[in-house]
Every structure is written in C-alpha cells, then in structure tokens.
Residue frames as qw, qx, qy, qz and C-alpha x, y, z in Angstrom:
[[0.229, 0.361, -0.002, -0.904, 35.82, -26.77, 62.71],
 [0.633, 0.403, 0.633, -0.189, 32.75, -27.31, 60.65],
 [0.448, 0.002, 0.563, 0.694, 33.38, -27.86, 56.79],
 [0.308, 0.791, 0.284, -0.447, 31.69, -24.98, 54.32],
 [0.503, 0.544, 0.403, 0.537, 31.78, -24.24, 50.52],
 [0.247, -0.515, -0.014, 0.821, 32.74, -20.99, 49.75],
 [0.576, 0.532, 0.527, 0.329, 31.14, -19.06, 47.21],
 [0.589, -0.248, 0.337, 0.692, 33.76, -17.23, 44.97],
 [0.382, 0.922, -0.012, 0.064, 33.99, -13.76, 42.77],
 [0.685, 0.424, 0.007, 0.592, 37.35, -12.60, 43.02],
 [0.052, -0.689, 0.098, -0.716, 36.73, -8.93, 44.35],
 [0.124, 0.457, -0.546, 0.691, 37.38, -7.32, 47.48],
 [0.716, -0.327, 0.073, -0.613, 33.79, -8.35, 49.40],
 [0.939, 0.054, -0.270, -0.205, 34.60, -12.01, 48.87],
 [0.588, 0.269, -0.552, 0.526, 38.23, -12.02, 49.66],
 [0.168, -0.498, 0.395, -0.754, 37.23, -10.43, 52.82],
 [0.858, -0.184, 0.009, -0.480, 34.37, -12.43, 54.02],
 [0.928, 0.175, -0.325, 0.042, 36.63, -15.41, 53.00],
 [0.191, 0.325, -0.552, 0.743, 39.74, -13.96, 55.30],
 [0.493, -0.366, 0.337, -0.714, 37.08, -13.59, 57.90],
 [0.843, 0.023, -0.246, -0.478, 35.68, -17.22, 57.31],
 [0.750, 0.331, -0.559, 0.125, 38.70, -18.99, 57.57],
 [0.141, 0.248, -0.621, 0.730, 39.08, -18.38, 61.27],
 [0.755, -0.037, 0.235, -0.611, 35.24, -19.91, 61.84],
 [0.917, 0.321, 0.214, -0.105, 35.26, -22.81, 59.03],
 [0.413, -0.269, 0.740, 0.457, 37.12, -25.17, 57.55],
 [0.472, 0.617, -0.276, -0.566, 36.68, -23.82, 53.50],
 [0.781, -0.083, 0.573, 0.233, 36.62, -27.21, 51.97],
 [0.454, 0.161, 0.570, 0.666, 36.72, -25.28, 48.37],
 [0.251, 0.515, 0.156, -0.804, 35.66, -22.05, 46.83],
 [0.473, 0.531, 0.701, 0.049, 32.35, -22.24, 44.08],
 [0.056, 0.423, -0.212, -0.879, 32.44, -19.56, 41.00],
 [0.553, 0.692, 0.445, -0.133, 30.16, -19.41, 37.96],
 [0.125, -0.253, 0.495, 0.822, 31.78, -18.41, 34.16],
 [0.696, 0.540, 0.051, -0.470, 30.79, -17.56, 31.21],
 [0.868, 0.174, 0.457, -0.093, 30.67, -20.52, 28.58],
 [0.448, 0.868, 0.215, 0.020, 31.27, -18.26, 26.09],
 [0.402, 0.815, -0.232, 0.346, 33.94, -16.09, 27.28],
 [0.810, -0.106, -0.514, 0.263, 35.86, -17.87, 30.48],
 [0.077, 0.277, -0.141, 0.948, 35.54, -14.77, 32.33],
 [0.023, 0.546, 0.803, -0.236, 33.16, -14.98, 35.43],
 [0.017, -0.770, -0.525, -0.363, 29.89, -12.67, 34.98],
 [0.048, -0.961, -0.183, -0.203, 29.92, -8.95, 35.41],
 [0.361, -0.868, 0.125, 0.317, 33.43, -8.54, 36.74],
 [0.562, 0.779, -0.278, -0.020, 34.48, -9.48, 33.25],
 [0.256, -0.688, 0.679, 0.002, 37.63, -11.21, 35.00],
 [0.572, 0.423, -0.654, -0.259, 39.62, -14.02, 32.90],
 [0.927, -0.366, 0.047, -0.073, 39.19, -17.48, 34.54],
 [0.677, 0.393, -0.334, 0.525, 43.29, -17.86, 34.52],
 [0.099, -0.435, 0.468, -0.763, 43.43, -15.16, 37.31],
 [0.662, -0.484, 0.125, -0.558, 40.72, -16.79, 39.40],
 [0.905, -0.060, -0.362, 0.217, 43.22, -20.31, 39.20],
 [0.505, 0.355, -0.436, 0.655, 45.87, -18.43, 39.79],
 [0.337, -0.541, 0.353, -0.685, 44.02, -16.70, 43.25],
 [0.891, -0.354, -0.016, -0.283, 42.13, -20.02, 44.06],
 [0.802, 0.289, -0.372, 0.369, 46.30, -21.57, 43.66],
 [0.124, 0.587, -0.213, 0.771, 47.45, -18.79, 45.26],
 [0.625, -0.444, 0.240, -0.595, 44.74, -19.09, 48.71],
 [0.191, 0.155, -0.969, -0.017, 45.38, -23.05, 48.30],
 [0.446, 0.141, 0.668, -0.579, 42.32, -23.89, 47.67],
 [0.276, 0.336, 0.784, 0.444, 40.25, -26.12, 44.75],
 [0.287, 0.305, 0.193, -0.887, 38.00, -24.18, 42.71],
 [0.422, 0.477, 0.768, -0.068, 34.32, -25.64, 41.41],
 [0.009, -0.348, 0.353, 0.869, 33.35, -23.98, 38.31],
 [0.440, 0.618, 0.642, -0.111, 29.82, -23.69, 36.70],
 [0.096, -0.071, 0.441, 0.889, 29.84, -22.58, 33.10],
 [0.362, 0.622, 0.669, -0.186, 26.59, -21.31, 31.82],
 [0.450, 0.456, 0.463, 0.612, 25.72, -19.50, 28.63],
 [0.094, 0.034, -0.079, 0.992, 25.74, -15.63, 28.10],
 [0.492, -0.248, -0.219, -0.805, 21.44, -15.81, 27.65],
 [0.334, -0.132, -0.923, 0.140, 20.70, -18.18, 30.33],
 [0.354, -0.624, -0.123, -0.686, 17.95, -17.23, 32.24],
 [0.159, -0.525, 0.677, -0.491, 17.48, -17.12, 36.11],
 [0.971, 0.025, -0.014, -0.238, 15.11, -20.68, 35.72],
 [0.938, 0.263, -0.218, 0.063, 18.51, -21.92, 34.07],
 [0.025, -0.588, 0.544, -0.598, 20.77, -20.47, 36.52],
 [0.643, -0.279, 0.516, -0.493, 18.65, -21.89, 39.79],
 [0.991, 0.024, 0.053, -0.122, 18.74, -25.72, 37.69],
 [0.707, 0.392, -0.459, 0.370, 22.65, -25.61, 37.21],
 [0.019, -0.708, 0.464, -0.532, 23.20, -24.42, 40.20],
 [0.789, -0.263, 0.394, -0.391, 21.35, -27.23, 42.26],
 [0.800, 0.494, -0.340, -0.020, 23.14, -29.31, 39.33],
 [0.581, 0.508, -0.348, 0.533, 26.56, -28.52, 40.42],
 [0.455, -0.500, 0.429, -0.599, 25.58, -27.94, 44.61],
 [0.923, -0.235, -0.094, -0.289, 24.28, -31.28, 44.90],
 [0.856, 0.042, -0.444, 0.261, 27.28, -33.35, 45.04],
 [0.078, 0.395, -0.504, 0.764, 29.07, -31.01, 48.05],
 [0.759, -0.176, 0.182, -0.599, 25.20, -31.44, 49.88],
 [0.942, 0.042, -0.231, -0.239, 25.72, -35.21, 49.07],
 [0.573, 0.332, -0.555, 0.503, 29.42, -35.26, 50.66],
 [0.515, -0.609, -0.583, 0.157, 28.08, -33.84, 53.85],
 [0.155, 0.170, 0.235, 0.944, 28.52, -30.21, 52.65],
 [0.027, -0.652, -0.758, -0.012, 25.62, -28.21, 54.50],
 [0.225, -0.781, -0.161, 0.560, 26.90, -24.77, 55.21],
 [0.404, 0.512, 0.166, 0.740, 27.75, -21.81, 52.14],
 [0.334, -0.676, -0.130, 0.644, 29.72, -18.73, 52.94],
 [0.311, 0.774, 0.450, 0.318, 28.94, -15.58, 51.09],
 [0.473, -0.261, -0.200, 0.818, 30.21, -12.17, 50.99],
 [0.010, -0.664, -0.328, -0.672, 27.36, -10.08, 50.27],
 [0.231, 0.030, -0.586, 0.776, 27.27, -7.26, 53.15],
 [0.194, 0.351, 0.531, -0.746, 23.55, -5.51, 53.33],
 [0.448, 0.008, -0.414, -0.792, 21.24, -5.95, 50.42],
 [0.609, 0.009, 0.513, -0.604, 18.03, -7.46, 51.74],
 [0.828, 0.393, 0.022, -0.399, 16.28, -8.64, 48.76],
 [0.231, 0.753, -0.599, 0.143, 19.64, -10.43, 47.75],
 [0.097, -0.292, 0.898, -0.315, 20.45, -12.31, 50.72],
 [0.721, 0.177, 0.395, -0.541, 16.47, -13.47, 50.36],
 [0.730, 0.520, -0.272, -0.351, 16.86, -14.64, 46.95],
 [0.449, 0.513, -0.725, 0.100, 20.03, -16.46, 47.65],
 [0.373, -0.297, 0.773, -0.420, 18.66, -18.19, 50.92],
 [0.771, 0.344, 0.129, -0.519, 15.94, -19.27, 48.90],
 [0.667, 0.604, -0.420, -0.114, 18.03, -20.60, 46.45],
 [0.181, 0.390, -0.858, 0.280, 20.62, -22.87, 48.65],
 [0.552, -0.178, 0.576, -0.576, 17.63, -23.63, 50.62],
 [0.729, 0.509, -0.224, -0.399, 16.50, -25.72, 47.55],
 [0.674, 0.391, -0.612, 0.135, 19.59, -27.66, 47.48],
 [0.814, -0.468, -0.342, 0.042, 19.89, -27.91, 50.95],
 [0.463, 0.323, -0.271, 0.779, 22.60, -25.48, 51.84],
 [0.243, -0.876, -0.333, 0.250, 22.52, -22.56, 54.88],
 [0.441, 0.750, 0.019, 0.493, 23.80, -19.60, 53.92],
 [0.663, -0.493, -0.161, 0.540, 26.47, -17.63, 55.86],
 [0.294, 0.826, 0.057, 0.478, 27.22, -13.97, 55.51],
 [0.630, -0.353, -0.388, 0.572, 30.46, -13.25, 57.57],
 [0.089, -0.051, -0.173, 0.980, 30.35, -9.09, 57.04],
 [0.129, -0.682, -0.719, -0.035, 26.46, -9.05, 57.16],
 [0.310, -0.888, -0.306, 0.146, 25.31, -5.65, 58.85],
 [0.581, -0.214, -0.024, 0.785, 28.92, -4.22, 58.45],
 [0.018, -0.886, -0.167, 0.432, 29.25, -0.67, 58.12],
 [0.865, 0.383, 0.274, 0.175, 30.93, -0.36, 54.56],
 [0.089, 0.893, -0.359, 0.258, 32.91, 2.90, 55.42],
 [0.373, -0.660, 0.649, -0.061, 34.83, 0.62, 57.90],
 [0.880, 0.013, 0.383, 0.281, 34.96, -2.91, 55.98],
 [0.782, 0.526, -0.055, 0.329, 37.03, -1.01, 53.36],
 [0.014, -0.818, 0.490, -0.301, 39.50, 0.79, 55.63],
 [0.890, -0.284, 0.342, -0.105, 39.66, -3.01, 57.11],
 [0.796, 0.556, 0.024, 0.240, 40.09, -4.53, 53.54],
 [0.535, 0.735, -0.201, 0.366, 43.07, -2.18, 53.01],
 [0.460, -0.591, 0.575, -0.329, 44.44, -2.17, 56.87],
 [0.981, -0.009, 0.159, -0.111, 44.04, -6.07, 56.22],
 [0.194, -0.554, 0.643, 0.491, 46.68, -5.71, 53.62],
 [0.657, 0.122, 0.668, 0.329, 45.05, -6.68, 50.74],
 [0.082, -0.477, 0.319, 0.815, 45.40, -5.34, 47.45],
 [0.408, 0.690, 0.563, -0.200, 42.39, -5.09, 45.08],
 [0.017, -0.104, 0.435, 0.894, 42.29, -3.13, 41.31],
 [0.590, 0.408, 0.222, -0.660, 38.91, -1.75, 39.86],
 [0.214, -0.062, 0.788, 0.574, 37.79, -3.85, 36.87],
 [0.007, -0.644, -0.624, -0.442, 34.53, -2.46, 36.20],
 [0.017, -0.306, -0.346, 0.887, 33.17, 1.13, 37.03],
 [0.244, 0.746, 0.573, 0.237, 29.72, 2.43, 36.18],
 [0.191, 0.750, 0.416, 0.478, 29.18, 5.58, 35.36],
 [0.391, -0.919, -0.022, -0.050, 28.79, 7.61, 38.69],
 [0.707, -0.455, 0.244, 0.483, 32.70, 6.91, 38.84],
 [0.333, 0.885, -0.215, -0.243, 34.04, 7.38, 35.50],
 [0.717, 0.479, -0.359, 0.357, 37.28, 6.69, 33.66],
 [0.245, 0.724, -0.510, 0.396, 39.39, 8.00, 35.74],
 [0.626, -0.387, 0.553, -0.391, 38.21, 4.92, 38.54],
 [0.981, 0.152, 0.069, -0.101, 38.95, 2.22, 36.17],
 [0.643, 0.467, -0.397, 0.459, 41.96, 0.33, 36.36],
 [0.031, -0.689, 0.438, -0.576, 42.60, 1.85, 40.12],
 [0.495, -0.125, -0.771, 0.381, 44.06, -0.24, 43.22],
 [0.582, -0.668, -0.436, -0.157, 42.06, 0.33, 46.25],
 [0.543, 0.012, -0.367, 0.755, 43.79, 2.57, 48.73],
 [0.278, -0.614, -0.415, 0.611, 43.03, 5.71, 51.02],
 [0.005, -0.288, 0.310, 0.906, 43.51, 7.79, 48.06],
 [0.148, -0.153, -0.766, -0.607, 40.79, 6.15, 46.24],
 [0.275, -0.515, -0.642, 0.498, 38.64, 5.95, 49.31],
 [0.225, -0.553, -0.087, 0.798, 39.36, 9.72, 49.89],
 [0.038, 0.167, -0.579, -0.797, 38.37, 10.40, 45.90],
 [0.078, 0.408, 0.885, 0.209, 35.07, 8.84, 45.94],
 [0.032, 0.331, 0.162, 0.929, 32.24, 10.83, 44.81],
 [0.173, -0.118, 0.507, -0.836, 29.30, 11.32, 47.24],
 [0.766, 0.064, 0.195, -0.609, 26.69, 9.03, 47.49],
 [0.551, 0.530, -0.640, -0.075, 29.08, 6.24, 46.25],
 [0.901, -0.398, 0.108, -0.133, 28.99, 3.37, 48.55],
 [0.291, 0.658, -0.693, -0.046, 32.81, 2.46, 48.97],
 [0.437, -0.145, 0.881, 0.105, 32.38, -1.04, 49.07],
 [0.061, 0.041, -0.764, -0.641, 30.49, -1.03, 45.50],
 [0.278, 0.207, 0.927, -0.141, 27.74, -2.23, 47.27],
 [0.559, 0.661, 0.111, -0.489, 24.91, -0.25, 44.96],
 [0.835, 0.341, 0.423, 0.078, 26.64, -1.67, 42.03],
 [0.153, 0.951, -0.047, -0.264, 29.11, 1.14, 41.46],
 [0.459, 0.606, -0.608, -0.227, 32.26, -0.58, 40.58],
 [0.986, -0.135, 0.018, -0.094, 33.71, -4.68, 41.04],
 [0.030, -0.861, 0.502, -0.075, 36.90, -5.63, 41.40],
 [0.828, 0.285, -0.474, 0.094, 40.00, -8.00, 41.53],
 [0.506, -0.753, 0.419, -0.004, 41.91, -8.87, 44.66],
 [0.953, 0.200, -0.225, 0.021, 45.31, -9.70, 44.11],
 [0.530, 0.293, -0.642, 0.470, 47.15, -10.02, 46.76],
 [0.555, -0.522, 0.207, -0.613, 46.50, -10.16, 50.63],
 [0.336, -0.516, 0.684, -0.391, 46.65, -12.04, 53.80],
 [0.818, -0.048, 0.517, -0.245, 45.03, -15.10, 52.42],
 [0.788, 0.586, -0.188, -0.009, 47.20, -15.26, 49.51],
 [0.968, -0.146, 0.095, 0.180, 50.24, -17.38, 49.31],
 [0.470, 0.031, 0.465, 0.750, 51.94, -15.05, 46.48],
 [0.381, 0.473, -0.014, -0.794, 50.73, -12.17, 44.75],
 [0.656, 0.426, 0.607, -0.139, 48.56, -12.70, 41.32],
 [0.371, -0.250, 0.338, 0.828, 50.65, -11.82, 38.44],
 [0.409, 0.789, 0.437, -0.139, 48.41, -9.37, 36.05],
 [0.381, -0.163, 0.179, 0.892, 48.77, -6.65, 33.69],
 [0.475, 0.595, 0.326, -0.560, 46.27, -4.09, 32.35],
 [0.354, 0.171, 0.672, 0.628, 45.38, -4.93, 29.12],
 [0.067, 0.338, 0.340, 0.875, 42.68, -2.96, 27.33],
 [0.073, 0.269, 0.519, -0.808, 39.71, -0.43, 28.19],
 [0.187, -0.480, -0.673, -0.532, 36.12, -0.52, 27.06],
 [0.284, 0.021, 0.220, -0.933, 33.02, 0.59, 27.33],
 [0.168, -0.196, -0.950, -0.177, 29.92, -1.34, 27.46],
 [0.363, -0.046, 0.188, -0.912, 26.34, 0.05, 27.34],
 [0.057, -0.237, -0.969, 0.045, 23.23, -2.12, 28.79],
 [0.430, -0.234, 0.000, -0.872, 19.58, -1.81, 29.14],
 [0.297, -0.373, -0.862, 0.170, 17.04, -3.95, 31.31],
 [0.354, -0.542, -0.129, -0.751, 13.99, -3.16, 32.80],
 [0.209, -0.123, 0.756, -0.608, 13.35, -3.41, 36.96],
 [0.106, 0.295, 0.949, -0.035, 10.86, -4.99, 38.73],
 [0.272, 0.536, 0.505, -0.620, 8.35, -2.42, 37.66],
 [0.565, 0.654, 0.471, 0.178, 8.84, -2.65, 33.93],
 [0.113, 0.954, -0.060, -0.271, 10.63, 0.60, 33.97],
 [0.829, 0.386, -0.165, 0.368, 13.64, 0.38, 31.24],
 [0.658, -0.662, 0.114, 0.340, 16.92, 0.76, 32.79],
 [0.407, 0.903, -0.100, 0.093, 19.91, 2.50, 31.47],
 [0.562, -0.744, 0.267, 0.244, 23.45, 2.16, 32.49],
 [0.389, 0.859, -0.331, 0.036, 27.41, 2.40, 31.59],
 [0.963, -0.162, 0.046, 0.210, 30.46, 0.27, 32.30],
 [0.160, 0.885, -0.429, -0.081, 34.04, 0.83, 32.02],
 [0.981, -0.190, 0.041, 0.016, 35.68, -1.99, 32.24],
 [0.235, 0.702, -0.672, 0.024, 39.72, -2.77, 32.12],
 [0.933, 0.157, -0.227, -0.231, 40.62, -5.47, 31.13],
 [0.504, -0.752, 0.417, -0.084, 43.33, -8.38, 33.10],
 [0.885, 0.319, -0.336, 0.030, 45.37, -10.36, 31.16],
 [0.905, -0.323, 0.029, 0.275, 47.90, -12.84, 32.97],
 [0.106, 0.923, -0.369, 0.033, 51.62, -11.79, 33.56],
 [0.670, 0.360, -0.576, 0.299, 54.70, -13.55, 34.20],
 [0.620, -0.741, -0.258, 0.023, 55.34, -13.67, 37.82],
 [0.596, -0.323, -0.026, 0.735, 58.87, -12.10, 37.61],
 [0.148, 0.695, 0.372, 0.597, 57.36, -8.90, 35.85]]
C-alpha cells in the first residue's frame, strides 16, 4: 500500500476518515497542531495527554506542531511547511484528511499542502452526514461532545454520541458538526487498541468575536467541558 501522513484532531470526522483510510494506505503517522500556550490542540480545547494516549492507543506516532495562541494564518502556512517538509523529504507525498463537504476548506487546504508538496485525500468527501454518523456509531466508536456552540446548548455538552443524541438534535443542526456546531473526542472504537481513560472535569463558557470575509463582526458562544486524564482501571 502507498505510505500517507495523516492529519489528526481527535473527534469523530477524523477517527472515521482514519478507520476508513487504513484499509487504502499505509498511515505512516498521524500530524496535529497545539497550542504553545495551553497543550490542548485548537478549538476542541482537548489536553495533549488524551491525544498520546489515542495516537498510543491506534499505535501510531504522533507529529506535533506547537504554535502560539495569536499566530496568524501567514504564521500557521510557514510552520506548517516547517514541520511537512521532512515527511515530503522521506518520500511522504500523500495527506489524509477528514473534512466531509466544505468547499472553500478543502480549497484552502489543497492550496496549502500543495506548497509543500503534499496531495490531499478526503476519504468521506461528498458523504451524506445523516449516514456517516449512524456509520460512526454502527462502527462502534465512542465519541463525547467537548465543545457546543450555542444552537445546542448545555444540555449537549459533555454528551457521548449515540441515537439518542442523534434523535435530540435540533433542526438545522448538521449531525456531523459540520457548520461548526459542536467538536468532539473519540475515545474508543475499532481503531483503538484500548479505550482512552478520561473524566469530565469542568464546564465553561467562552464568548468570541471575529469578523467574516465581508467585515461583518461575528458573534458566537461555546460550551466547552473539559477532559482531564483518568486512571485506566476507573
């Protein structure tokens, strides 16, 4: 099989794609991004301890780019070709991805590997997102919310991923997140070795602003719940 980097979040899109991948390519290692700051990759707020313990867990190395909390996307696109090059220089040509149907997105990011010399791969592309999560959870894997904007609420943060939750979403809610509604943790499933030992630890809130591409300011809400490491005999 031909060899391929894998590039790595944690949540339920990735672990899929990556379950799907592994029966094309040989995954020589999966690629994440942290923050510098707080060892906790970006926007799912998840501790870099759990992502050893999944990348341990899948048996597989994991590559880790740290970048500061104000980096911009200039200083993003120069670490990244930083920290790509040496896989591209090993005879690394192929990244697998697990975004499923944003356009602009999958441009930005072809663009971006294209740079370093990577092709991008998107194994649930086009998928229909009502059936990749009755997959996901038919798959057997097991997933917890760790961020929820608004349109969800409290009462979706902190929740495992199941037919009930499915079956609870509110309308117009994409149930694979893909609009940005909540992110998640997989821990446990067919490409794990062992479950990921967790526990909830605390719940916040976290309000942001930014403005799109038209200048208009943006508003939004988080919930977040937080994952702090367990024993594994808990």
């Amino acid at each position: 099989m031909k060899k391929a980097l894998f590039q790595w979040s944690g949540g339920k899109d990735s672990s899929f794609a990556l379950f799907k991948a592994l029966k094309e390519w040989e995954i020589t290692g999966l690629f994440t991004s942290l923050s510098k700051e707080y060892q906790r990759i970006s926007m799912h707020g998840v501790r870099e301890e759990l992502l050893d313990l999944q990348a341990e867990s899948i048996g597989l190395p994991l590559h880790k780019m740290y970048l500061e909390e104000d980096a911009t996307h200039d200083t993003y696109d120069r670490e990244l070709g930083k920290h790509l090059q040496p896989f591209v220089d090993n005879g690394i040509k192929d990244l697998v991805l697990g975004d499923i149907f944003l356009e602009d997105l999958r441009k930005y990011r072809e663009d971006q590997m294209d740079k370093v010399g990577l092709k991008c791969h998107f194994p649930l592309w086009g998928g229909n997102t009502h059936d990749l999560y009755k997959a996901f959870v038919e798959a057997g894997f097991k997933a917890i919310t760790v961020a929820v904007n608004d349109q969800l609420g409290e009462e979706f943060n902190g929740r495992v991923l199941d037919m009930d939750f499915y079956n609870d979403l509110p309308e117009g809610v994409d149930p694979c997140g893909e609009n940005g509604e909540f992110h998640t943790f997989v821990f446990d499933g067919p490409i794990f070795s062992k479950p990921v030992p967790f526990t909830k630890g605390k719940k916040l809130v976290r309000e942001y602003e930014f403005k799109d591409a038209d200048g208009k300011m943006i508003y939004s809400k988080f919930h977040f719940c937080d994952l702090e490491l367990a024993s594994s005999d808990q």
